[in-house]
C-alpha positions in Angstrom: 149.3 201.5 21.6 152.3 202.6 19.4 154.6 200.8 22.1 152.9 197.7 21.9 152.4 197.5 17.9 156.5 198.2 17.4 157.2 195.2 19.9 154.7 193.4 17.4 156.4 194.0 14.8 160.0 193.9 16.3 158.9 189.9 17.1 157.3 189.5 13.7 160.9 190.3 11.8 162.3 188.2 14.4 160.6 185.2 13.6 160.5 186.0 10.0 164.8 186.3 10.1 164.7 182.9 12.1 162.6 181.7 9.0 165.0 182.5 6.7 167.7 181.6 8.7 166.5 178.3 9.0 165.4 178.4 5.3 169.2 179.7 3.9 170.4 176.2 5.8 167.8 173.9 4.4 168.8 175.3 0.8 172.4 175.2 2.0 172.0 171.4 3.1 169.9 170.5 -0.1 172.6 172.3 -2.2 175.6 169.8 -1.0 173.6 166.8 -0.6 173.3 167.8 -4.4 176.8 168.3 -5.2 177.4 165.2 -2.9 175.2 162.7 -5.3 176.1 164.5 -8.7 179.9 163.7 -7.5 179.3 160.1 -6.9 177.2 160.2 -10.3 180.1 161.0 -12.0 182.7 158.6 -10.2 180.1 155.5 -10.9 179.7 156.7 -14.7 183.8 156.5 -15.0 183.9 153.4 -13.2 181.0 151.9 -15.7 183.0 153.1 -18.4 186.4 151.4 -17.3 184.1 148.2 -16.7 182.8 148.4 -20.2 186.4 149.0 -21.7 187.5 145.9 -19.7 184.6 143.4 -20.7 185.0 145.0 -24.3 188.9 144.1 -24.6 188.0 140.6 -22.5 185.1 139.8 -25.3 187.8 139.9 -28.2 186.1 143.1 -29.7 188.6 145.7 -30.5 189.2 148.9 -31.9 190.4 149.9 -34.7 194.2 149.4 -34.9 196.9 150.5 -37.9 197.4 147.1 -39.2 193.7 147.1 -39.8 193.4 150.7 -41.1 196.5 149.6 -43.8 194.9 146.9 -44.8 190.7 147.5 -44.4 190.0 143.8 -46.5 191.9 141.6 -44.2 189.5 143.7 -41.2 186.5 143.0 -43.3 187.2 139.4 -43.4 188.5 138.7 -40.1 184.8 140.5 -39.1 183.0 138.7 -41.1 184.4 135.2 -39.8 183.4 136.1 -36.4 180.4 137.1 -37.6 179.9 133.7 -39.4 181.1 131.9 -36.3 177.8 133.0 -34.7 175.4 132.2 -36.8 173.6 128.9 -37.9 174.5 126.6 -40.4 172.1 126.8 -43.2 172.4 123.1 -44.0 171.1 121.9 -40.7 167.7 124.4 -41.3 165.7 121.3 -40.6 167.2 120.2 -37.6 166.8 123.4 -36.3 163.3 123.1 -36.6 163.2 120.0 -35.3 164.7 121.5 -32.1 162.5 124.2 -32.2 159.3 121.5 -32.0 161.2 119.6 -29.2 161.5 122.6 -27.1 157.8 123.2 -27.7 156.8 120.0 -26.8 158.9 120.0 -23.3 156.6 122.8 -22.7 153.7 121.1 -23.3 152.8 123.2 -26.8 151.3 122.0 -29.9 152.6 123.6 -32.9 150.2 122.3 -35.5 151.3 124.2 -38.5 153.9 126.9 -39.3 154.9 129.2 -42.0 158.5 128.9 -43.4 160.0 131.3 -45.4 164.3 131.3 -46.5 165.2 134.2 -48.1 169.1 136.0 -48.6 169.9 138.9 -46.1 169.9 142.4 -46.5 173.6 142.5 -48.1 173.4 139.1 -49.5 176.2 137.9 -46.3 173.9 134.6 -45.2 170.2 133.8 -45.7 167.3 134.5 -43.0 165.2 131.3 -41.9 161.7 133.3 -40.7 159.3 130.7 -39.3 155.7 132.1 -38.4 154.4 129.7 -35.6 150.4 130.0 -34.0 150.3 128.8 -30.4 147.4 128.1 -27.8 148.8 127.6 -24.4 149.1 129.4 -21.0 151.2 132.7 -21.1 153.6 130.9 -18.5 154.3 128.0 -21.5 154.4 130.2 -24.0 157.2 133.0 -22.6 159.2 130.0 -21.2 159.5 128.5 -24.7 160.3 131.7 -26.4 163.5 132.2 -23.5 164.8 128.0 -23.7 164.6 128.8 -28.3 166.4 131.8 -27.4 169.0 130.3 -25.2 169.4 127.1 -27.3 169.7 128.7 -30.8 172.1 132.0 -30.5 171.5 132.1 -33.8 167.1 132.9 -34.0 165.8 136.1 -33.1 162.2 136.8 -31.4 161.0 138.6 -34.6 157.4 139.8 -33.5 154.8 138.2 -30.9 151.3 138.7 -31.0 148.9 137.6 -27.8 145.3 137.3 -27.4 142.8 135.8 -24.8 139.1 135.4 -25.9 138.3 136.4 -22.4 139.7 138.2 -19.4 139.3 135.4 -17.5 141.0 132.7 -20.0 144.0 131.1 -18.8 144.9 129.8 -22.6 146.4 132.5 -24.9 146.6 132.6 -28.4 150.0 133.7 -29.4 151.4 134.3 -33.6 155.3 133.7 -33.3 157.8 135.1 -35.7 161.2 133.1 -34.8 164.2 134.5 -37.5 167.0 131.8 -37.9 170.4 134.0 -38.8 172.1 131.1 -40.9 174.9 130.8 -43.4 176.2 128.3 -46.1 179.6 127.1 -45.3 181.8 128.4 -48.4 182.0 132.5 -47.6 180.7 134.7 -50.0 183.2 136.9 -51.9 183.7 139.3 -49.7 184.2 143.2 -51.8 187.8 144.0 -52.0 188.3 147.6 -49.9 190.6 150.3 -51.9 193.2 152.0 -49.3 
């Protein structure tokens, strides 16, 4: 009997050493294929940071340079007159409305009433042109009016959206827009003279 149960156990801690055997390669394995994906982590992270560095110097954004560091008012204006190339022309606030209701009704929307409020933004550099707009359409109508304002006026931000059906089932939804118009008179504001 004591034969028979050490040739039992002699094949038990055979297989068991096979086991791990075969475990020590699968960790070994799952170890490089680790290394293998971290390293091309890190090559596609550097590659998406020279891409970004490239379509940063391409989009006329820049870092700061000396010229702008000895002279921090002539930066502040040169920013500001890109940022004022941008946005909309306060004088034409109308007509942007008007565009806004023709893009509404190429989609088929009603826009029966609206809230307008103009007021000066935060810093007092142009004004904000918030236009509060309730809508009753399909979703479909709705979302593709929201992207065609967007893509028309560079200008308007998507402020805040509110939907609601009456029931599951309804195809019409009842949506509150909040459009912001970024606009800007054409004389710049004095702009704060920076001390070096």
């Amino acid at each position: 009997m004591t034969g028979a149960w050490l040739r039992a156990m002699g094949l038990e801690a055979q297989i068991s050493l096979f086991r791990l055997n075969r475990l020590n390669t699968l960790l070994g394995l799952m170890a490089l294929l680790g290394l293998a994906a971290w390293l091309q982590a890190q090559q596609h992270a550097a590659t998406d940071a020279d891409s970004r560095q490239r379509a940063l110097s391409q989009s006329g954004l820049r870092s700061t340079t000396e010229a702008d560091r000895a002279d921090p008012g002539a930066a502040l204006q040169q920013a500001f007159l890109r940022l004022q190339a941008k946005l909309g022309d306060r004088a034409q606030a109308q007509q942007h409305v008007r565009s806004l209701f023709a893009i509404a009704a190429a989609n088929d929307l009603a826009l029966d009433q609206g809230e307008y409020k103009e007021s000066l933004s935060p810093g007092g550099l142009g004004y904000q042109y918030q236009i509060v707009l309730p809508v009753k359409a399909p979703y479909r109508s709705i979302r593709r009016f929201c992207d065609q304002v967007l893509l028309a006026m560079p200008f308007a931000a998507l402020a805040e959206v509110s939907l609601k059906r009456e029931t599951v089932s309804d195809e019409t939804v009842g949506a509150r827009l909040e459009f912001t118009l970024f606009l800007q008179d054409r004389e710049p504001p004095n702009l704060p003279k920076a001390s070096p």
